[in-house]
C-alpha positions as CSV (number, residue, x, y, z in Angstrom):
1,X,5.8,130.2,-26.1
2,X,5.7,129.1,-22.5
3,X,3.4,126.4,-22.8
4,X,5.3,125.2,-26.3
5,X,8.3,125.4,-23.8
6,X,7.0,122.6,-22.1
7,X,5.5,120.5,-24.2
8,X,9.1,120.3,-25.9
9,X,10.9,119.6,-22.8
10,X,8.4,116.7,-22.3
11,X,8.5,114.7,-25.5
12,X,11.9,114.7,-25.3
13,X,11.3,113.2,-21.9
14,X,8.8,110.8,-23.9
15,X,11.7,110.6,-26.9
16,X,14.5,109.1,-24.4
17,X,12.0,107.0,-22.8
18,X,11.5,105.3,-26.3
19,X,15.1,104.7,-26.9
20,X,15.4,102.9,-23.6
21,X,12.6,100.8,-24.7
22,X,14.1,100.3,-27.9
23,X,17.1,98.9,-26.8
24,X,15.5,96.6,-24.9
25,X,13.2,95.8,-27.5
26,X,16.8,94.7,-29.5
27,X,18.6,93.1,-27.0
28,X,15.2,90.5,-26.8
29,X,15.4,89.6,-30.4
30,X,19.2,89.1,-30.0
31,X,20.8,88.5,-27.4
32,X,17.9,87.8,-24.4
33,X,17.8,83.8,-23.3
34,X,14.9,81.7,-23.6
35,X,14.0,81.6,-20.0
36,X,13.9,85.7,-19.5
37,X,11.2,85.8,-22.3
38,X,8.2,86.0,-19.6
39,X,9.7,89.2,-17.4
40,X,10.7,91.1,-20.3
41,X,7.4,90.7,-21.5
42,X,6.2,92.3,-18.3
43,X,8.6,95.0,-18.7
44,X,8.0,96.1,-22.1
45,X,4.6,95.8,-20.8
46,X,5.1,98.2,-17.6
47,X,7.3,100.4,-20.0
48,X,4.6,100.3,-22.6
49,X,1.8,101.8,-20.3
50,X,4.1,104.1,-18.4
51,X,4.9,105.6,-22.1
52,X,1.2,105.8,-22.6
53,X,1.3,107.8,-18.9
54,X,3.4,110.1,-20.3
55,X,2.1,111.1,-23.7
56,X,-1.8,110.9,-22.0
57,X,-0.3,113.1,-19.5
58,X,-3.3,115.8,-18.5
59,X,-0.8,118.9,-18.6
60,X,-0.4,117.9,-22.1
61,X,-3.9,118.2,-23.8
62,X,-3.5,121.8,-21.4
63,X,-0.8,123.0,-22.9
64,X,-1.7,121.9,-26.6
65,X,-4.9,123.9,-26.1
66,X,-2.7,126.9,-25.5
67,X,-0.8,126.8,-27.8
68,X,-3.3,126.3,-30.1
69,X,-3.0,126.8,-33.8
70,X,0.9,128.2,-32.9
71,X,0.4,131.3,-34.3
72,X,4.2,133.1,-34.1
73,X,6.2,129.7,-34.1
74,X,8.6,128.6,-36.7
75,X,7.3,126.5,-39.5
76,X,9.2,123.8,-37.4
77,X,8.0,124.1,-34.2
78,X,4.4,124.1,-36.2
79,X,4.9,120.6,-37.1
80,X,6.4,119.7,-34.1
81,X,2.6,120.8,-32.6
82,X,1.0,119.1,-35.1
83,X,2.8,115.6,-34.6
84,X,2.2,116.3,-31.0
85,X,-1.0,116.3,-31.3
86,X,-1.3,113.7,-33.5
87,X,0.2,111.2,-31.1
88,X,-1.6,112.7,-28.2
89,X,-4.3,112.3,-29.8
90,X,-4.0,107.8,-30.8
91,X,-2.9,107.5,-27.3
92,X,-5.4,109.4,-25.3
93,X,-8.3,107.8,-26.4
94,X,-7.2,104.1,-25.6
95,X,-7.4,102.8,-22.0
96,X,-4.1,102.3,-20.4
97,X,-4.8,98.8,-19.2
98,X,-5.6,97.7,-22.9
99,X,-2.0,99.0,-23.9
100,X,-0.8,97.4,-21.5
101,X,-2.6,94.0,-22.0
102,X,-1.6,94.4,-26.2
103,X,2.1,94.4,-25.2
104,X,1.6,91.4,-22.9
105,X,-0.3,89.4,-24.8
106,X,2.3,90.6,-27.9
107,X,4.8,89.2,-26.2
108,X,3.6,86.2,-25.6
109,X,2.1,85.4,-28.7
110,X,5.4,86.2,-30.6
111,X,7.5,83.9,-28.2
112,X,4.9,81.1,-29.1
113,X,5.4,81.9,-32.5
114,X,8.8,81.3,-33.1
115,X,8.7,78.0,-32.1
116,X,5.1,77.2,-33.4
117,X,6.1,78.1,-36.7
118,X,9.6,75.8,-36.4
119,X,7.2,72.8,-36.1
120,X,4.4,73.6,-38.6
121,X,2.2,73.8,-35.7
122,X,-0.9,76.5,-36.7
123,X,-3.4,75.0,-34.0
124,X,-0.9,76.0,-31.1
125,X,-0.4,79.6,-32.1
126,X,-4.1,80.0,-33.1
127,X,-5.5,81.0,-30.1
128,X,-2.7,83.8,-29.1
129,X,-3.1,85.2,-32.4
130,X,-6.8,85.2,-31.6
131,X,-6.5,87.1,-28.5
132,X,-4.1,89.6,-30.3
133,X,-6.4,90.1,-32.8
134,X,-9.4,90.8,-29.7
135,X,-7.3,93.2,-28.1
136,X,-6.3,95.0,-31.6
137,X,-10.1,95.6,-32.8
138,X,-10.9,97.0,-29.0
139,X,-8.2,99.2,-30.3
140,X,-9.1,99.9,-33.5
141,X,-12.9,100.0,-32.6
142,X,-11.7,102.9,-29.9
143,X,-9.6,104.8,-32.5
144,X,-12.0,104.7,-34.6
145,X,-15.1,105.8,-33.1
146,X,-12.7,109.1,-31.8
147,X,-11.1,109.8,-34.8
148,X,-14.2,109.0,-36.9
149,X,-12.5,106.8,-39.4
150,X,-13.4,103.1,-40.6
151,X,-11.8,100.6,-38.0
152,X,-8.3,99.7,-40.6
153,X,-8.2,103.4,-40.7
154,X,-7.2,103.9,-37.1
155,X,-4.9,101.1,-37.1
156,X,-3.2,102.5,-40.7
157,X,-2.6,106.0,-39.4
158,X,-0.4,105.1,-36.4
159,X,2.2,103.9,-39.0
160,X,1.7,106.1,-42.3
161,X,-0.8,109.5,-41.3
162,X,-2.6,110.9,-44.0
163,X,-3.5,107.8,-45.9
164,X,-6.5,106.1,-45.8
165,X,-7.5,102.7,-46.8
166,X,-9.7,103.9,-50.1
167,X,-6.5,105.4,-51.4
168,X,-4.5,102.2,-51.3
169,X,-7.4,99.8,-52.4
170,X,-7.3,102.1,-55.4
171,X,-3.3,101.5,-55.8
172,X,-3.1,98.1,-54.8
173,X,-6.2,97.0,-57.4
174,X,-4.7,98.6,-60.4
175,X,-1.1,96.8,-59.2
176,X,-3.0,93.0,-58.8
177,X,-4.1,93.7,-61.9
178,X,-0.8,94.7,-63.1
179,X,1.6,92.3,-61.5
180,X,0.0,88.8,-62.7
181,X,0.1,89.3,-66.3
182,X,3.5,91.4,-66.2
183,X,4.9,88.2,-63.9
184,X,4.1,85.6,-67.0
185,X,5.6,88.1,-69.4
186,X,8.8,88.4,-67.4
187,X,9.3,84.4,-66.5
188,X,8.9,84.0,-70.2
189,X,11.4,86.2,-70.7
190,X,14.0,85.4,-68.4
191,X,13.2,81.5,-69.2
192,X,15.1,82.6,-73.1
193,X,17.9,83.9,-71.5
194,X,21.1,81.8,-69.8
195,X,20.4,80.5,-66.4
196,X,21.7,82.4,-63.0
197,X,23.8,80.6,-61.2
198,X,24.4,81.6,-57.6
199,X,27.5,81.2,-56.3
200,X,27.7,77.7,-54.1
201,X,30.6,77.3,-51.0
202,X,30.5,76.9,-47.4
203,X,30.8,80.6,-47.2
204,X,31.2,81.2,-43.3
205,X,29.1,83.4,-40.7
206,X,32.0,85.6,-39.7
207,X,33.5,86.3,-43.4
208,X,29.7,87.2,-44.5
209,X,29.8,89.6,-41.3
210,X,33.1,91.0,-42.3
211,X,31.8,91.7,-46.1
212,X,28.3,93.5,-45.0
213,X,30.2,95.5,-42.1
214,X,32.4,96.5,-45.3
215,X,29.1,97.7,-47.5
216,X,27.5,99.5,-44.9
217,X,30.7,101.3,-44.1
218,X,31.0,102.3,-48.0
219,X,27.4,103.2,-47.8
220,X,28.0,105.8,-45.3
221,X,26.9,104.0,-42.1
222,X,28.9,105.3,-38.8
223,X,30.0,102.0,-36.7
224,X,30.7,104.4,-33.7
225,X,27.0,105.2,-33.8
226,X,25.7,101.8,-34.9
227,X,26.0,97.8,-35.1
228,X,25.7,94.9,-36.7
229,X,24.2,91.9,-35.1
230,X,21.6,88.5,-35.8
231,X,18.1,88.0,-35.1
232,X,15.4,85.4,-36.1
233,X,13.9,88.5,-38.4
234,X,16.2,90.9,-39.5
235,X,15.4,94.7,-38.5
236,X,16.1,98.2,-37.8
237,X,16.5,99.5,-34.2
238,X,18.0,102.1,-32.1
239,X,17.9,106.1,-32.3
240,X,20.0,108.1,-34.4
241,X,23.0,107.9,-32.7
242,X,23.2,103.9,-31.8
243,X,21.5,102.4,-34.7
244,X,20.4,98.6,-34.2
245,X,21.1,96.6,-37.6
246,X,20.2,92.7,-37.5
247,X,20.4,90.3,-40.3
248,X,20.5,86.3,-40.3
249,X,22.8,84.7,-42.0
250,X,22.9,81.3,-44.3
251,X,26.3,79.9,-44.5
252,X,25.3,78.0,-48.1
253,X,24.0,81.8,-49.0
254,X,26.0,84.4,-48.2
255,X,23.6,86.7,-50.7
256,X,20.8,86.5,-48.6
257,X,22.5,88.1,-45.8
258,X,23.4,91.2,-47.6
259,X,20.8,91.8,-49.2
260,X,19.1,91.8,-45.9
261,X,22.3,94.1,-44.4
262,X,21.3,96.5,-47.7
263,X,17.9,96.8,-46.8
264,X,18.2,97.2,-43.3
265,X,21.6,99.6,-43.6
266,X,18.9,102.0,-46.1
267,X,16.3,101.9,-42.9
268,X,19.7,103.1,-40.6
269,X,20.6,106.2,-43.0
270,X,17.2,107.3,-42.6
271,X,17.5,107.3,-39.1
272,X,21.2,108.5,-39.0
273,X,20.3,111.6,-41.1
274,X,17.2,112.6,-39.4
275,X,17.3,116.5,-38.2
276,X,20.0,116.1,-35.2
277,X,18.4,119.8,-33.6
278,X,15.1,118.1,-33.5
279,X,16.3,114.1,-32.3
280,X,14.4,114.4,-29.2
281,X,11.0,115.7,-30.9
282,X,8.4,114.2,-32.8
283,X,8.9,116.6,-35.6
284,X,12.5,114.7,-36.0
285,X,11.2,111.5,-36.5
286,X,10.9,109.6,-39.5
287,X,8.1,110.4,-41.7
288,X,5.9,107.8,-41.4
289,X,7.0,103.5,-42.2
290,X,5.9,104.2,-46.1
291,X,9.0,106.9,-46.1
292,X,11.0,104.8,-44.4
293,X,10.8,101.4,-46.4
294,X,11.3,104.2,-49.3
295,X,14.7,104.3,-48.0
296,X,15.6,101.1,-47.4
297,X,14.3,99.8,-51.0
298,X,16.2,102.9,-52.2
299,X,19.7,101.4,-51.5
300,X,18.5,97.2,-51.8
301,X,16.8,97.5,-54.8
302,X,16.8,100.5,-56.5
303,X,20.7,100.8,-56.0
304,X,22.0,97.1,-55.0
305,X,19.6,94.9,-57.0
306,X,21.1,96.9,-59.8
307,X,23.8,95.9,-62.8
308,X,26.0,99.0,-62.2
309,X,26.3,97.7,-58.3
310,X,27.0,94.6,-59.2
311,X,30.4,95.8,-61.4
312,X,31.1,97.1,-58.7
313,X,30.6,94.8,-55.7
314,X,31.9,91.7,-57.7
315,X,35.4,92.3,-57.4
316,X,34.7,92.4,-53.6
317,X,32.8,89.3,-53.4
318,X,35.3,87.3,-55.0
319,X,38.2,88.8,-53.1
320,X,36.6,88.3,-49.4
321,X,35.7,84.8,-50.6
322,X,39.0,83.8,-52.5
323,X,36.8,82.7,-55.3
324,X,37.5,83.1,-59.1
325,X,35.0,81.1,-61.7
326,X,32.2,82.8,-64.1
327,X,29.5,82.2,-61.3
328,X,31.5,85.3,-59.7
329,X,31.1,87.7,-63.1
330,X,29.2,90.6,-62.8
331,X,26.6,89.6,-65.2
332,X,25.9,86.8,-63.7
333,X,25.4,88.3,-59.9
334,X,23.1,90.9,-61.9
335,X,21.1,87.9,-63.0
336,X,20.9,86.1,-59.8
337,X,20.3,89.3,-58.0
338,X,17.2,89.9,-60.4
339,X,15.9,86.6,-60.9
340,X,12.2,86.1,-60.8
341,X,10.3,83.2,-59.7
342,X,7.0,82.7,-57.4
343,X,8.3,82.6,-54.5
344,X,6.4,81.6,-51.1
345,X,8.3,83.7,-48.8
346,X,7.9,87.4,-48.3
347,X,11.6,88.4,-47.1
348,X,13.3,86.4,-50.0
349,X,10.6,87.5,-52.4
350,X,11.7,89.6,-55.4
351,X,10.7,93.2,-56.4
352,X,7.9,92.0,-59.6
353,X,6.3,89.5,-56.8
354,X,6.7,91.1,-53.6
355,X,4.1,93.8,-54.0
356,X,1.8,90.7,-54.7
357,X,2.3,89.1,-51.0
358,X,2.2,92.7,-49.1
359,X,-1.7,93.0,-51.3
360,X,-2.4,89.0,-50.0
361,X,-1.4,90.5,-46.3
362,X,-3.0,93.6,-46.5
363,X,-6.7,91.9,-47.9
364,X,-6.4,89.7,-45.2
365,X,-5.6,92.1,-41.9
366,X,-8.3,94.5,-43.1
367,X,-10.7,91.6,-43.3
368,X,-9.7,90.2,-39.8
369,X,-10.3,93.8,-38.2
370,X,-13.6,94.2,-40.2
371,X,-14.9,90.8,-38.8
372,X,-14.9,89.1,-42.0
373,X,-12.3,86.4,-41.6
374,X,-11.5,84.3,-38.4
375,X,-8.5,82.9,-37.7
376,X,-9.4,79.7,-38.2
377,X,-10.0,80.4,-41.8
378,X,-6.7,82.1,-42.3
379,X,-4.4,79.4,-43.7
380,X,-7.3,78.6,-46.7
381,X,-7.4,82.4,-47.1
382,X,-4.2,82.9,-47.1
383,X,-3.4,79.6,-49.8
384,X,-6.3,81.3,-52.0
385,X,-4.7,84.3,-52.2
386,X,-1.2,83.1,-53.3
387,X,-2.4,81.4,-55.8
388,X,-4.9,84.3,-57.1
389,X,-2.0,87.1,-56.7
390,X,1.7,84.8,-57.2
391,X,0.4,81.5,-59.0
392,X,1.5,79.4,-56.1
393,X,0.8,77.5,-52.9
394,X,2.4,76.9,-50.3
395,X,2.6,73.4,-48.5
396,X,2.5,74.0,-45.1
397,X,1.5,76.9,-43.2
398,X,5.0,77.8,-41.8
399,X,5.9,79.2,-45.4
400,X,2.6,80.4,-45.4
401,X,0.3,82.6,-42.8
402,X,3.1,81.9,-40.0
403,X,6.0,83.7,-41.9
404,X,5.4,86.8,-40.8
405,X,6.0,88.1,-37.3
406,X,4.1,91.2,-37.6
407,X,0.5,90.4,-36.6
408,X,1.7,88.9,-33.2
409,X,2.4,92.1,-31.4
410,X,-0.8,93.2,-33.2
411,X,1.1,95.5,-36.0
412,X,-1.9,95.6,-38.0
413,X,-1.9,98.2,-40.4
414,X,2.0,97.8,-41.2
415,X,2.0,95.9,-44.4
416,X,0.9,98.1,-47.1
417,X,3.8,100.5,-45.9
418,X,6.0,98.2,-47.8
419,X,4.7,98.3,-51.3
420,X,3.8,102.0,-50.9
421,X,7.8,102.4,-49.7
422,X,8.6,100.7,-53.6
423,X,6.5,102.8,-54.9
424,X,8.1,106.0,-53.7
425,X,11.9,104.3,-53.6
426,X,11.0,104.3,-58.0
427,X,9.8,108.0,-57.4
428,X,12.5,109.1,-56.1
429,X,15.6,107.2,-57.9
430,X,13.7,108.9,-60.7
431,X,14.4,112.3,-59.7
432,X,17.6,111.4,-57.9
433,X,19.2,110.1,-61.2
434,X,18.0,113.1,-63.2
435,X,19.2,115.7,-60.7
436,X,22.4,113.8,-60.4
437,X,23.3,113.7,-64.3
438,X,23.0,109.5,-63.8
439,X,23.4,107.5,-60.7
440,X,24.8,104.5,-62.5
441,X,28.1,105.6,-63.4
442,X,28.2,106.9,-59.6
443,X,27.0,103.0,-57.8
444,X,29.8,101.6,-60.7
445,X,32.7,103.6,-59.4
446,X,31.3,102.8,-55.3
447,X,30.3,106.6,-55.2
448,X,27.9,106.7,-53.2
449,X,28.5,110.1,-51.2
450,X,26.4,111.8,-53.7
451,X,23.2,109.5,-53.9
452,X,22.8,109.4,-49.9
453,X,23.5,113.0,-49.7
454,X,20.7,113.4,-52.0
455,X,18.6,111.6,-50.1
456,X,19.7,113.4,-47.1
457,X,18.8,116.9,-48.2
458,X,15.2,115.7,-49.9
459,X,14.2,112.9,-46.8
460,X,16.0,112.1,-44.2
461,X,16.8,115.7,-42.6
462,X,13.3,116.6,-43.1
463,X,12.2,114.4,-40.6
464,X,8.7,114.4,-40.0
465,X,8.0,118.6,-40.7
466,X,5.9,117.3,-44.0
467,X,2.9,115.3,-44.5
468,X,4.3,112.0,-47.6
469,X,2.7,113.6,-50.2
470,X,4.0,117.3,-50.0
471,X,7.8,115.8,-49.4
472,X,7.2,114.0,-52.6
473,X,6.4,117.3,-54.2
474,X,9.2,118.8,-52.5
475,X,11.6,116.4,-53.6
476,X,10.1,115.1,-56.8
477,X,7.3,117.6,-58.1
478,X,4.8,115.0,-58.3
479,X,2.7,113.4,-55.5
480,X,3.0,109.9,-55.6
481,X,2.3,107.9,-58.5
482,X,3.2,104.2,-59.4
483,X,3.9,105.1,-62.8
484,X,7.2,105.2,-62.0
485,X,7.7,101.4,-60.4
486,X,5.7,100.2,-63.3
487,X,8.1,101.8,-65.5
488,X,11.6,100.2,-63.0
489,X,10.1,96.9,-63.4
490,X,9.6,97.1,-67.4
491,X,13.1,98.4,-67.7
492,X,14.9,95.8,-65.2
493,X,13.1,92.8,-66.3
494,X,12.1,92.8,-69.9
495,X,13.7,93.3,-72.8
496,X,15.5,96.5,-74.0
């Protein structure tokens, strides 16, 4: 107990570290001017490696080896070991200097990307995307080699453990051969039906802020524990108790911006209701990305996208906009809200086509790692693969390779996360709408106490003590299994 004594007391030195880091982290993509880009990308750096210090810390692989397999701890403090050791374990391996070098390099590449992308401009970010992409295969080719897994492998497991690439090449084929075919069936469908039309104003930044500050708080989201603000790429921050929501906003489309707020607000319930006598251990974390785009595809799809939500939210759209007409009915938010098309951008991408862009993004990071496709050759790639997996391509390659801002700070390994996060948001609703005799008339009424509190006692204050798989079986008696998104999309988008 002595030595678990003190590995406790010094991940949650390690925990508060992160949160400083996080904040800072935010306050780059929001608030930080132009010109400070360069030191704070020598900061996150120097905090980067010192974090690295820390969790590589000698004392700690000591006192892991006495503790040992925890024989007479609490299930708890078990997993607490075993996530311990499983971060330990990714960072002790990898040179601190290379760390170090990723976050620089990250930095730099992402500030070259934002305006790279502006101007269309591939040839200008190609070489810090190629030196990312060096410094993430020494990684990867390090992780590998100690944790004797294939190179994508090692890069996958720092954001979803206990998954490996075979197991998602076996998902993701049997949903690319799903999606194309069920794609034509659906446009063929929706192209007999009458035509969405989204609601058109000058609808401005601060009302839109006003109505998604209103949804979150309705949603259960605790503004003395949290925020609101914009960012070039909306996101997620914080700790559990000053949660970091950004959106953008379009002031010719206010439903872009909260659909965003949705997604992002289901990522900051997770995080609210994660285990609060665990916050500053590993154990209290969230369980894996997959888990945690589960939650945030919970509440934007699974419950917002939905035609019971929109009964309820219209009345408060037209209200906070002053605006009466039929393009304000419920029906026709549900059909805007659910319209499909092939769309060339991931974020504004709906639920039948998205999965098809995070499969186009996964095939191509795994073949960058493996060697098998140069930067050079990833715009081609990428335009091949659109038009294999979504039936279009794009015109220029800032709505195509340079969308994303993942692979600049080397988040290789992230994408599949998403679709596997659908796959398990279906899962659940499943379970959730059974156990709770029909979530529908519950999202109608704005009842949503019940649904997050479900989710509250089967996810997010179970924090990290389960492996995916055996919290699916805990919460839904089934490991996962697409069957039930395949299923969601027939009954949302075809006829009934």
């Amino acid at each position: 107990m002595e030595a678990y004594k003190k590995l406790e007391a010094h991940f949650a030195d390690i925990s508060r570290f992160g949160e400083v880091r996080a904040v800072m982290h935010w306050d780059m993509a929001t608030n930080m001017p132009s010109g400070g880009a360069k030191a704070r990308g020598e900061q996150l750096a120097m905090l980067k490696g010192i974090h690295h210090e820390m969790v590589t810390d000698p004392r700690v692989g000591q006192w892991l080896e006495e503790v040992g397999d925890g024989e007479g701890l609490s299930d708890w403090q078990q997993a607490n070991v075993a996530e311990m050791r499983r971060d330990w374990l990714h960072q002790n391996c990898v040179p601190a200097d290379l760390i170090k070098e990723l976050s620089r390099k990250g930095s730099e590449c992402e500030m070259v990307w934002r305006t790279a992308r502006k101007d269309d401009d591939f040839a200008r970010l190609a070489p810090y995307l190629q030196e990312v992409l060096k410094l993430t295969r020494e990684v990867a080719a390090i992780k590998a080699e100690a944790f004797g897994v294939p190179l994508y492998d090692a890069l996958l497991d720092q954001y979803e453990p206990g998954i490996s690439s075979a197991e998602i090449d076996v998902i993701f084929d049997d949903l690319a051969a799903f999606l194309p075919p069920f794609l034509e069936e659906v446009l063929a469908y929706q192209a007999t039906q009458p035509e969405p039309r989204r609601p058109t104003g000058h609808f401005q930044e601060a009302t839109q802020k006003k109505l998604a500050q209103e949804l979150m708080r309705r949603l259960g989201f605790d503004f003395d524990q949290g925020r609101l603000d914009t960012s070039h790429h909306p996101f997620c921050g914080g700790y559990p108790t000053d949660v970091r929501l950004t959106t953008f906003y379009d002031e010719s489309n206010f439903l872009k911006a909260i659909m965003g707020v949705l997604h992002e607000t289901g990522h900051a319930l997770y995080t609210m209701g994660l285990p609060p006598d665990w916050r500053d251990q590993p154990v209290g974390k969230a369980r894996g990305m997959a888990m945690h785009e589960s939650q945030s595809l919970f509440v934007e799809m699974q419950v917002g996208r939905s035609e019971a939500f929109s009964r309820w939210v219209a009345p408060i759209y037209r209200d906070i906009f002053g605006e009466m007409d039929n393009d304000w009915s419920a029906e026709n938010l549900y059909r805007v809200n659910t319209q499909v098309e092939r769309s060339l951008i991931r974020v504004d991408a709906d639920e039948v086509t998205y999965p098809a862009h995070v499969i186009l993004r996964y095939r191509l990071e795994k073949a960058m790692i493996a060697g098998d496709l140069e930067i050079a050759d990833l715009p081609d790639a990428w335009n091949e693969g659109m038009e294999e997996l979504v039936g279009i391509t794009p015109d220029d390659d800032r709505d195509g390779c340079m969308q994303d801002i993942h692979w600049m700070d080397g988040a290789i390994g992230y994408f599949p996360t998403y679709t596997l996060g659908a796959l398990i948001a279906a899962q659940l609703f499943a379970s959730a709408d059974e156990e709770l005799d029909g979530i529908e008339g519950l999202v109608e009424k704005g009842d949503f106490a019940p649904v997050i509190g479900w989710l509250g006692d089967k996810v997010h204050s179970v924090g990290s003590r389960l492996p995916t798989n055996e919290l699916l079986v805990q919460a839904t008696g089934r490991e996962l299994d697409a069957s039930f998104f395949k299923d969601h999309l027939r009954r949302r988008y075809l006829p009934k």
